[in-house]
C-alpha positions in Angstrom: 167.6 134.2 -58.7 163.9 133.2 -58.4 165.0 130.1 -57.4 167.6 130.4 -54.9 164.8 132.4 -53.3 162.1 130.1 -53.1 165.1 127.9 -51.6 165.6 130.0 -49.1 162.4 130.4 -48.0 161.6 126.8 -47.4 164.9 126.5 -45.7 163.5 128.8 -43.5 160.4 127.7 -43.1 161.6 124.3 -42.6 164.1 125.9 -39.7 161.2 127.5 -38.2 158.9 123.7 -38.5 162.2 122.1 -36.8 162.1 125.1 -33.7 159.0 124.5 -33.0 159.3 120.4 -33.0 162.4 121.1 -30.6 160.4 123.4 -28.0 157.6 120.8 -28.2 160.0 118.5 -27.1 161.7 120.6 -24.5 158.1 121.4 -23.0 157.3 118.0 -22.9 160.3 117.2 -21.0 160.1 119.5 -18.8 156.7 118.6 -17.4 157.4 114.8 -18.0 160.0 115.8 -15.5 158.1 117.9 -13.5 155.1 115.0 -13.1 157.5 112.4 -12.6 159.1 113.9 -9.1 155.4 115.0 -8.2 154.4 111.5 -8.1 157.6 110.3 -6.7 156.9 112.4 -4.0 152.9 111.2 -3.4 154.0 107.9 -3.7 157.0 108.7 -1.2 154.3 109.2 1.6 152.3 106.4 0.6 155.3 104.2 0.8 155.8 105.5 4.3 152.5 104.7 5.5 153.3 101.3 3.8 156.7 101.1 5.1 155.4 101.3 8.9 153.9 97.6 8.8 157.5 96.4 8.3 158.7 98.5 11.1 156.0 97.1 13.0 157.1 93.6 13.0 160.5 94.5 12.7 160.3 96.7 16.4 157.8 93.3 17.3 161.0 91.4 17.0 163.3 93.3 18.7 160.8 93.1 21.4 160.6 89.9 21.9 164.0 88.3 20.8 164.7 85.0 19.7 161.5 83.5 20.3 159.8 86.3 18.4 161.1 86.1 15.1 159.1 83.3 13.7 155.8 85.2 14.9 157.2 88.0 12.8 157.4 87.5 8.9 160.1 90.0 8.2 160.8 89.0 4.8 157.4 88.8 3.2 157.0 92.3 4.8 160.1 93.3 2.7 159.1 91.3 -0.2 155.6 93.1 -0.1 157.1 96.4 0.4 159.9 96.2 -2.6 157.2 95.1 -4.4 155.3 98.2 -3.8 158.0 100.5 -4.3 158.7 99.3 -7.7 154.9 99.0 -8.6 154.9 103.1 -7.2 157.9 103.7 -9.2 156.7 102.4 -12.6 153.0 104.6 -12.0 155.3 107.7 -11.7 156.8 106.6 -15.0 153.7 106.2 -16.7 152.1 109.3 -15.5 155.5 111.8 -16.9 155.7 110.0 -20.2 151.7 110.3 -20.2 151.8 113.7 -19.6 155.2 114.8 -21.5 152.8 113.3 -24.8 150.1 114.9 -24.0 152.3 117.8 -23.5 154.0 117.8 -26.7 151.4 117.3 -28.6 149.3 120.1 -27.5 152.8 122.8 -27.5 153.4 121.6 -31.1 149.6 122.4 -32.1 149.7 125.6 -30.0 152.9 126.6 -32.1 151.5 125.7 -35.2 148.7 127.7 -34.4 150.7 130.7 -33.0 152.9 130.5 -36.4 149.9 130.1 -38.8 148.4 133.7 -36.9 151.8 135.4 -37.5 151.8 134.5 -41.3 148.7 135.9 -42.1 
């Protein structure tokens, strides 16, 4: 009977160990997420500031036809501004997962803390 007790409680307590790891992990994804369309949306304006270079020369070689499109190096523009997307892109990235482990780290300790207090 002793046994099946103590069994019981360390099922439990191991239920409890496996919440708290899940919320960790739910908090962490949340602001991961959270982060992650915060910096999709600086970088969104900063890519339209970048973006007006293109449209620039683009408008520059509407302008002034034909005989205006060798003046006007469309593709490096494009080249240069794909290239900056995907740079902004993979910052973003680094900043949610950055911040969803930071996150879950700290939640998880927090919890720990929290259910250490409540068994004393």
């Amino acid at each position: 009977m002793a046994q099946r007790m103590r069994d019981e409680t360390a099922f439990e307590a191991q239920r409890a160990w496996m919440r708290r790891v899940a919320l960790s992990l739910v908090f962490a994804a949340a602001v991961g997420l959270l982060v992650f369309i915060v910096a999709r949306g600086i970088s969104g304006a900063l890519l339209f500031v970048e973006h007006q270079e293109l449209l620039r020369s683009a408008a520059a070689a509407v302008r002034t036809g034909i005989e205006g499109l060798p003046t006007a190096d469309l593709r490096t523009a494009r080249l240069r501004a794909e290239r900056s997307m995907d740079l902004h892109t993979q910052i973003g990235l680094l900043c949610a997962f950055a911040a969803a482990a930071l996150t879950a780290v700290g939640s998880y300790l927090w919890l720990e803390q929290r259910a250490a207090r409540n068994d004393q």
